[in-house]
C-alpha positions in Angstrom: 111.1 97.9 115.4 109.9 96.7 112.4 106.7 95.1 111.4 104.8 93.5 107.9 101.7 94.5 107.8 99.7 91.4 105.9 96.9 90.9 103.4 94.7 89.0 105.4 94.0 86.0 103.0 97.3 84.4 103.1 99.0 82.6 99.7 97.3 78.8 100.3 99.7 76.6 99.1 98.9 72.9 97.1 100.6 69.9 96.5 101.0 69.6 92.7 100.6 66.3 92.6 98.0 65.5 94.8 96.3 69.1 95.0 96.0 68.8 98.7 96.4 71.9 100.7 100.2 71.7 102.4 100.3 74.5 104.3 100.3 79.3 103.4 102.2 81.5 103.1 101.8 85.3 104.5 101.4 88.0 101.7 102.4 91.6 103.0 100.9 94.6 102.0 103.9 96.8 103.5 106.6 97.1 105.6 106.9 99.8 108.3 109.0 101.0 110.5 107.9 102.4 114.2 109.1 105.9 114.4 107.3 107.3 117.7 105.7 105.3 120.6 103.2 106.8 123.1 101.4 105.1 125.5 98.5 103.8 124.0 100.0 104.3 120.2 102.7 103.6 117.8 103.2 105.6 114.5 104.9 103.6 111.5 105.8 104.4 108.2 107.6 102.8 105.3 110.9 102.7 105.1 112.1 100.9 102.0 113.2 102.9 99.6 113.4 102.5 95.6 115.3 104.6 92.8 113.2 105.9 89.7 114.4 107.7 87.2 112.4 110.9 86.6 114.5 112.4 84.3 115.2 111.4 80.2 114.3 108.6 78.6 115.1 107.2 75.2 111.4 105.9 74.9 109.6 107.4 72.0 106.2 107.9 74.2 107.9 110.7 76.1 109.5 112.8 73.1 109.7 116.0 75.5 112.4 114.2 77.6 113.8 111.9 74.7 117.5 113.8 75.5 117.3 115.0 78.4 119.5 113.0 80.9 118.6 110.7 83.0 117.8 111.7 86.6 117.3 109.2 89.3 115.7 109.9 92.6 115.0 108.0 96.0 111.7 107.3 96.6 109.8 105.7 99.6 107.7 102.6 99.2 104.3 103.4 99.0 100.4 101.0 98.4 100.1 103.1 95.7 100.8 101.0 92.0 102.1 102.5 89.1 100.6 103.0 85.6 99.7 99.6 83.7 100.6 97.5 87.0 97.7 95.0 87.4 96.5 95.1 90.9 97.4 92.5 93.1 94.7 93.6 96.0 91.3 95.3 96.2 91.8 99.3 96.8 89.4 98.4 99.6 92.2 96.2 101.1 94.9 98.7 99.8 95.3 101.0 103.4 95.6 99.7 106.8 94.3 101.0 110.7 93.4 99.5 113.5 93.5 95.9 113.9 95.3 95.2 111.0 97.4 92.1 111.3 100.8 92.8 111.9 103.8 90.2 112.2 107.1 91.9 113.4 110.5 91.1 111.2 112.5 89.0 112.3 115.6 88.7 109.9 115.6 89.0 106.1 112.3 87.6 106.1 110.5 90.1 104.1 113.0 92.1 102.4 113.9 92.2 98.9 116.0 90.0 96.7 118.2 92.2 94.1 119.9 90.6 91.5 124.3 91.1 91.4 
């Protein structure tokens, strides 16, 4: 099974017009996968996956690695934002446990739109 695990201060949505409130939108923090169930306890983990290139680079800020080729690995989605990425939510919000709020996938819901 899969779940979203949410921010709890959902995306409040306005008219544009009228500024009235016309309904939210749930934010999540993750997505997780349930990869052992006991009886009183699931464990989850991520299970997107994205590809970064760890190798060469033709950017000037990295001259050690300026002709090296590129190499591109698989790694897993993590809460953890890269350098110079403005956060979108408190590090106090940024880990979840018990009594987090939880909303389990159905369909394409949540998952990620790549351009063709």
């Amino acid at each position: 099974m899969k779940f979203a695990v949410l921010n709890k201060k959902a995306l409040n949505i306005r008219d544009p017009d009228s500024k009235e409130p016309i309904g939210s939108i749930d934010l999540p923090k993750a997505l997780v996968k349930v990869v052992r169930v006991a009886e009183r306890v699931s464990v989850a983990r991520t299970y997107r996956m994205s590809t970064r290139n760890i190798g060469g680079t033709l950017a000037i800020a990295a001259l050690g690695r300026m002709l090296e080729p590129p190499k591109w690995v698989e790694v897993p989605e993590t809460l953890k934002l890269d350098e110079g990425y403005q956060a979108e939510i408190d590090e106090k919000e940024s880990f979840f446990n018990i009594g987090a709020p939880i909303t389990e996938i159905q369909g394409d819901e949540y998952e990620m739109v790549e351009d063709e």
